[in-house]
N, C-alpha and C positions, 0 to 999 in steps of 0.2 A: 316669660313670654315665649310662646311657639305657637307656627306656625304648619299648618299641614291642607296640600290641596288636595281639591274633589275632584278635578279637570285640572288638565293643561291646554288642552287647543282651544283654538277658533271656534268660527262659528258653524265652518265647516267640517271641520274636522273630527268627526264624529267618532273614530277609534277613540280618541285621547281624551274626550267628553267637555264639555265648557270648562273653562277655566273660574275658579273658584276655591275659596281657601277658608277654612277655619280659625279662628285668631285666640290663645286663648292670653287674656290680655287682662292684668288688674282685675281680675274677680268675675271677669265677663267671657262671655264665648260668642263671640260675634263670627259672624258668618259674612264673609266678603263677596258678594255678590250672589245672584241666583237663577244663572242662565236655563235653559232647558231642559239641559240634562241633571239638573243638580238637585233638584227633589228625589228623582230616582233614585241619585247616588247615594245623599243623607238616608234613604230607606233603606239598601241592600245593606247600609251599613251602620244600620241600626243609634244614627248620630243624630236623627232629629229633635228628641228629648234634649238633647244639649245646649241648642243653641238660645242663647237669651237674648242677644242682639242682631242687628242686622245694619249692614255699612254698603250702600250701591255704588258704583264706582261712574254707572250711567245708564240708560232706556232701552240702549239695545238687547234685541233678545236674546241674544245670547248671553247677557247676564241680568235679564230679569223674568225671562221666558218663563218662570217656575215658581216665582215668587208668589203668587195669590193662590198657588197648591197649595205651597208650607206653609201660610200662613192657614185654609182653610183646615188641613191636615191637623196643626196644633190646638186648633180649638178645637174642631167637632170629634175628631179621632182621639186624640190625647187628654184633653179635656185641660190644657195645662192655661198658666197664665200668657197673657198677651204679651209677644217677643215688643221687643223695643228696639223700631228702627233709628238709627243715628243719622243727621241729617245736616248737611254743612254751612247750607244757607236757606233762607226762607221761601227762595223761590225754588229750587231745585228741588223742598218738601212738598211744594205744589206741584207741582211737576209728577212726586212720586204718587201724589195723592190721586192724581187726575187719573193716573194710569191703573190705581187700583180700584176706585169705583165703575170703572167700566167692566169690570171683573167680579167684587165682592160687594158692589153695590154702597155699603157702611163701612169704612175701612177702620174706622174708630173700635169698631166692633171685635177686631180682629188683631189690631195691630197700635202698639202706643208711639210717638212721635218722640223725641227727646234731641233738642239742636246738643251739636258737638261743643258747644261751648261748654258747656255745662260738666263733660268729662276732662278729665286731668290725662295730660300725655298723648293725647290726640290730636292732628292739626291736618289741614287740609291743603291740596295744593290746586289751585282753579285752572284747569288746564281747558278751558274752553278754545272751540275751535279747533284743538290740536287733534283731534281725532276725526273725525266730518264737518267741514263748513258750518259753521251756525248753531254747531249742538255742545249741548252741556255734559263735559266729563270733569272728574275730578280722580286726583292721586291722593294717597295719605300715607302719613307719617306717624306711627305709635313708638314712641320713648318708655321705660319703665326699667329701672334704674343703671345700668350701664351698657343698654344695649335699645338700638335703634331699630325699628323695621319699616320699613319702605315699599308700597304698594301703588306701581304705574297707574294699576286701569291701563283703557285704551291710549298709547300717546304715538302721535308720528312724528316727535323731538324729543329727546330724551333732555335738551337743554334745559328749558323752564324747570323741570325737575331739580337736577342736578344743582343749577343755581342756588335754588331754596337751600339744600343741603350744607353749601360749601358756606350760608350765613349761619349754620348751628353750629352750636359746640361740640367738637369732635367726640365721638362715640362709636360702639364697635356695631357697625351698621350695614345691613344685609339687604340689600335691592332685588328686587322681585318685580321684574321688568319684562312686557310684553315685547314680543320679539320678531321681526320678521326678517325671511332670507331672500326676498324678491324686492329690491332697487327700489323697482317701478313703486311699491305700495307705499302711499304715502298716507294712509292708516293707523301704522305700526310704526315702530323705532325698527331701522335696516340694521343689523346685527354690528357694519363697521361703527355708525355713529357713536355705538355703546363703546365701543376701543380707549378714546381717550379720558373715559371716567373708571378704568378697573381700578387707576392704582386709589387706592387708599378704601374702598368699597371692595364688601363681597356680594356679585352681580349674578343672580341669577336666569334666566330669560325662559320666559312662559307665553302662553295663547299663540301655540304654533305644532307644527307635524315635524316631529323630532325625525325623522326618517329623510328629511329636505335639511340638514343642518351641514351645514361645508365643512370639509376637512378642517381649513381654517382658522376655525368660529372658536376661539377660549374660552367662550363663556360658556360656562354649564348652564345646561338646561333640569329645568325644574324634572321632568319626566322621566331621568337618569339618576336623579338623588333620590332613591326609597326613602329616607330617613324624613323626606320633605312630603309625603304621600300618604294622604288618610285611610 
């Protein structure tokens, strides 16, 4: 299992490009979200042929902005078989569904549905609310065989997460946690919250402008680990 991103920042933050990750995970190459800038990126870098799944984290555009490119992209330019998005609940695939006929009109056409149930070592965490009032995000969690990876999405508590975590069976497990260095944003996990979960996790912090990061802050940021950088 490895993991490599296409972005680190926000939605703003255009130097660092969206944040979004590669997964390559039990047979599958699933692409964790697919903000704005991330069709561009999968092109300069010649990764789009790769991806066979697809895993959204939630609607805003910053990581779906780009999504009915790739998928338009894979069919008519590559001519290849139709990605297979993974989907957590029945209504959140309506949801994606809704968002892509306004776009590609026939989304069947272009793209197969498959509920996460059906994968082995995959699980979801419903972190509704925790990121905007009233909207639907989710976190996930992929297992395969002694190592664990962890994927916030959008969260402004890193609690609800962690919780989940501390009912599994321990495993050497690596959190890849959106990060913010501004109090006020109640959006994002504020970098202190993350403090009392380092020990026994290795905590990554992504979807931010690494150049705002405090002296401080012990948590590495994804943008400083090449090794973590597609």
């Amino acid at each position: 299992m490895q993991i490599k991103f296409l972005g680190t920042g926000g939605a703003f933050d255009i130097d660092y490009l969206n944040s979004a990750a590669l997964l390559e995970f039990r047979g599958m190459h699933i692409l964790i979200d697919c903000g704005f800038t991330v069709f561009t990126a999968l092109v300069n870098k010649n990764l789009v042929n790769r991806i066979s799944h697809i895993l959204i984290t939630h609607l805003h555009n910053d990581h779906v902005g780009s999504l009915a490119n790739l998928l338009l992209y894979k069919r008519i330019i590559e001519e290849n078989e139709r990605p297979v998005i993974i989907y957590p609940s029945e209504h959140f695939k309506n949801q994606i569904y809704r968002f892509l006929e306004m776009q590609v009109q026939d989304p069947d056409k272009y793209v197969e549905f498959v509920s996460m149930e059906h994968l082995e070592g995959v699980t979801f965490v419903d972190t509704f609310g925790q990121h905007s009032e009233g909207f639907q995000t989710y976190g996930y969690i992929f297992e395969e065989e002694e190592q664990r990876i962890v994927y916030s999405g959008d969260l402004g508590n890193p609690d609800i997460l962690f919780d989940k975590l501390t009912k599994l069976p321990p495993l050497n497990t690596h959190v890849y946690h959106d990060i913010t260095f501004n109090a006020q944003n109640s959006g994002h996990t504020y970098y202190k919250k993350l403090l009392p979960y380092l020990n026994g996790n290795e905590v990554f912090g992504y979807h931010c402008d690494p150049t705002q990061n405090p002296s401080d802050n012990p948590i590495r940021l994804v943008f400083y680990e090449k090794s973590l950088l597609a």
